[in-house]
N, C-alpha and C positions, 0 to 999 in steps of 0.2 A: 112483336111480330115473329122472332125467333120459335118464341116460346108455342105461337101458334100453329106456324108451319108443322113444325115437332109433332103437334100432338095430333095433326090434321093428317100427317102422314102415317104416325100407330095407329090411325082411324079407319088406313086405309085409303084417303084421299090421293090424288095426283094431285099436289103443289105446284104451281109455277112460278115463280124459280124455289128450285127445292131447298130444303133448309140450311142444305150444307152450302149452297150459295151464297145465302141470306147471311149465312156468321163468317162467307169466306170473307163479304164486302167491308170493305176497312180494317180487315184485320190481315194481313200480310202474313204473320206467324202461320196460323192456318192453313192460310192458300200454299206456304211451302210445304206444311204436312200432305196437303192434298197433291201437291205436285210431285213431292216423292213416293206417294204411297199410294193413290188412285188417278194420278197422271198416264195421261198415256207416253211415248217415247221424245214427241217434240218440245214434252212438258218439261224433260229432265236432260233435255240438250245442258241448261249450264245447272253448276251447284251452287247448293245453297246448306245453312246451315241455320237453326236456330237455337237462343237461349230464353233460360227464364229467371235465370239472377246471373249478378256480377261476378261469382262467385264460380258459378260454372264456366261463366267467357273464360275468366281467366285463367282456368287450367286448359283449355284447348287452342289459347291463343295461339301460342309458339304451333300450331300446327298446320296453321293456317296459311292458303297461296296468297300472301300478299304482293301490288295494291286489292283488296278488297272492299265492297261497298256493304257499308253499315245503314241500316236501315229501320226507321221506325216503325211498330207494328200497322198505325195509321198515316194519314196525309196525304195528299196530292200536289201536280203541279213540281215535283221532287222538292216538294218540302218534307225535312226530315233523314234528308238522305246526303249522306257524308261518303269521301274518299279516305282512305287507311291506306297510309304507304307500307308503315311498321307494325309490330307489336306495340311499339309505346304510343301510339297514334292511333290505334284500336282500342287500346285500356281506357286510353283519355275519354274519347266519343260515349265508349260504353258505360262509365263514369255515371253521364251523364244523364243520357239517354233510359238506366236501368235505374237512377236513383230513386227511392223511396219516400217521397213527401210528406212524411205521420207522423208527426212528431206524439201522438198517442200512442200510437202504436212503435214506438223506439223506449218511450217510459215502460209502458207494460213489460216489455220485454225486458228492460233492464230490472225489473221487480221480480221476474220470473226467474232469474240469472241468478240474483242475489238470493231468491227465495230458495232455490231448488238445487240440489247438487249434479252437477255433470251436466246441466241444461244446456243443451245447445242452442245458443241465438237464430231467430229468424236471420235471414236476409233484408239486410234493408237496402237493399238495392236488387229490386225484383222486378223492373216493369221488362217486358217480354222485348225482343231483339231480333232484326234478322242478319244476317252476313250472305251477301250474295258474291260470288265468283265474279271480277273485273272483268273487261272483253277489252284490250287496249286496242285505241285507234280508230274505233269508230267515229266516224265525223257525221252520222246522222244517225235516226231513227226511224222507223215510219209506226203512225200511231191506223191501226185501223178500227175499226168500226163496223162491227157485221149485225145486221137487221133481215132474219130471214135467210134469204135466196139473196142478200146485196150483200156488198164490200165496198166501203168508203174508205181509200186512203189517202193518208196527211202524210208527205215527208218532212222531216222534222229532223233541222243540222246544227250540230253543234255548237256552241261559241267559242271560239276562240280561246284558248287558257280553259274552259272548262269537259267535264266528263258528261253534263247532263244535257239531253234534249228537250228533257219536258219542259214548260214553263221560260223556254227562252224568247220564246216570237218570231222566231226563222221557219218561217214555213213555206211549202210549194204544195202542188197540184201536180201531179205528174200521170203521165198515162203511160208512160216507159217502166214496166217495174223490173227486178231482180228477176229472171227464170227461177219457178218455187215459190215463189213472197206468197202469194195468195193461195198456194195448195198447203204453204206449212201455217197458214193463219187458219183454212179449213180445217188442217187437222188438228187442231187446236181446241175450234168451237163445237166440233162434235165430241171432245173427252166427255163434256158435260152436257146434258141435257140442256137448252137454254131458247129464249129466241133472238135474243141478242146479246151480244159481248162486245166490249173493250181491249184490243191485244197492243202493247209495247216490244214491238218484236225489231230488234236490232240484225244487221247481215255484214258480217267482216268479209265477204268475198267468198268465203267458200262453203262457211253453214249459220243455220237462220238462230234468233235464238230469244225464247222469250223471255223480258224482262219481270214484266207484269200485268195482270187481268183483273179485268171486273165484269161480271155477270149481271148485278144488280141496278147500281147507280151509276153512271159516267157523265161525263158530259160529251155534249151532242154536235161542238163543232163543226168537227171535221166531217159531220154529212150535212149541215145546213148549209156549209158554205161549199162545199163538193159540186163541180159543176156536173160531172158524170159520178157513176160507179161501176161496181165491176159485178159479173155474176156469171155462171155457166151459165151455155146453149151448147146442147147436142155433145156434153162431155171436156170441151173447151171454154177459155176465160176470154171474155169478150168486154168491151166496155162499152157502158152505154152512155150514148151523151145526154143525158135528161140530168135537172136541178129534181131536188126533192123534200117535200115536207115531210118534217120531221113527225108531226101527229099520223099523214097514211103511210109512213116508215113502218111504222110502232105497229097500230094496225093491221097494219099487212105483216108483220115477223109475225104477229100471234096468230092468223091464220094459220099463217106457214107451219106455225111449229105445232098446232092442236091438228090442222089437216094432219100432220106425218104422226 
């Protein structure tokens, strides 16, 4: 599908969702290049860093603002995603997480070593890494949800002893948000052309700040079970109280986004 979008776009086609969507979905790496490089301002509220062997983590470790969170290039549900208090607590994760599974590919190389003078060894420990900046203290998240012209949001709190919100099962409905929540989720889904988005956007009290996105694939919860949602009328956020199906959600986003 990658490969299609790609070539439908040198064709001169308009893709929906564009390619760079399509390769950001499940790969986290990515989505942080995209965030530091074609992000807009809300995108690069917190830092991030990423690696592509073991080799690299660990000369930049010791630079690092620890706690930070280690994170796999895929997975949801915050699976994959580890807390780092120290440097020796980073190495470990990263260990593991970057380790090289090929045992052919560790022979070859050992033959290549032996065969050739001054050969420098691959990495075997090369699978791609991200390191995102902690935010301590947050005791929730809200997960939203934008289809269109709506905004579905899920507050999503903590547990107890832990740092993650995804995947815990503490969830509300709220119609009281943050002053901002929904203008820094807006400014968010317009960086990229899209009809719908997934936003992890965490608020320590005084700035908003996105965890992580998806464009492509999400899941659909937190509007199926949403007894209202939220949308401008006349320049202001209003909430409307209607349930909504998930099929004229979808629907109506792809009008919305081919009308504009």
């Amino acid at each position: 599908l990658e490969d299609l979008a790609v070539a439908l776009e040198a064709s001169g086609c308009a893709v929906c969702p564009s390619s760079t969507l399509i390769r950001a979905h499940e790969n986290k790496v990515f989505f942080e290049m995209l965030r530091q490089y074609a992000g807009s301002q809300p995108f690069r509220q917190i830092k991030s860093w990423w690696y592509g062997t073991y080799e690299e983590f660990k000369a930049a470790a010791g630079e690092l603002p620890y706690p930070v969170l280690i994170k796999r290039p895929d997975g949801s549900m915050s699976r994959g995603v580890s807390l780092a208090g120290d440097r020796s607590e980073a190495e470990k994760i990263a260990r593991k997480i970057m380790s090289t599974r090929n045992g052919r590919l560790k022979i070859r190389d050992l033959f290549r070593w032996l065969k050739h003078k001054n050969y420098v060894r691959e990495s075997w420990k090369r699978g791609k890494m991200v390191v995102q900046e902690f935010i301590p203290g947050l005791k929730n998240d809200y997960k939203i949800l934008v289809f269109g012209s709506k905004y579905y949001v899920l507050y999503r709190r903590v547990k107890e002893g832990d740092f993650r919100a995804s995947g815990q099962g503490l969830l509300e409905y709220r119609r009281e948000l943050p002053d901002g929540l929904l203008d820094f989720a807006e400014r968010c889904f317009v960086t990229f052309k899209s009809p719908h988005a997934s936003f992890d956007i965490g608020f320590d009290g005084s700035g908003f700040y996105l965890f992580e996105t998806q464009y492509v694939c999400f899941g659909t919860y937190t509007l199926e079970n949403s007894p209202f949602f939220f949308t401008r009328s006349e320049g202001d956020w209003v909430c409307v109280e209607q349930r909504s199906a998930l099929e004229e959600a979808y629907a109506e986003s792809l009008a919305w986004y081919f009308g504009k």
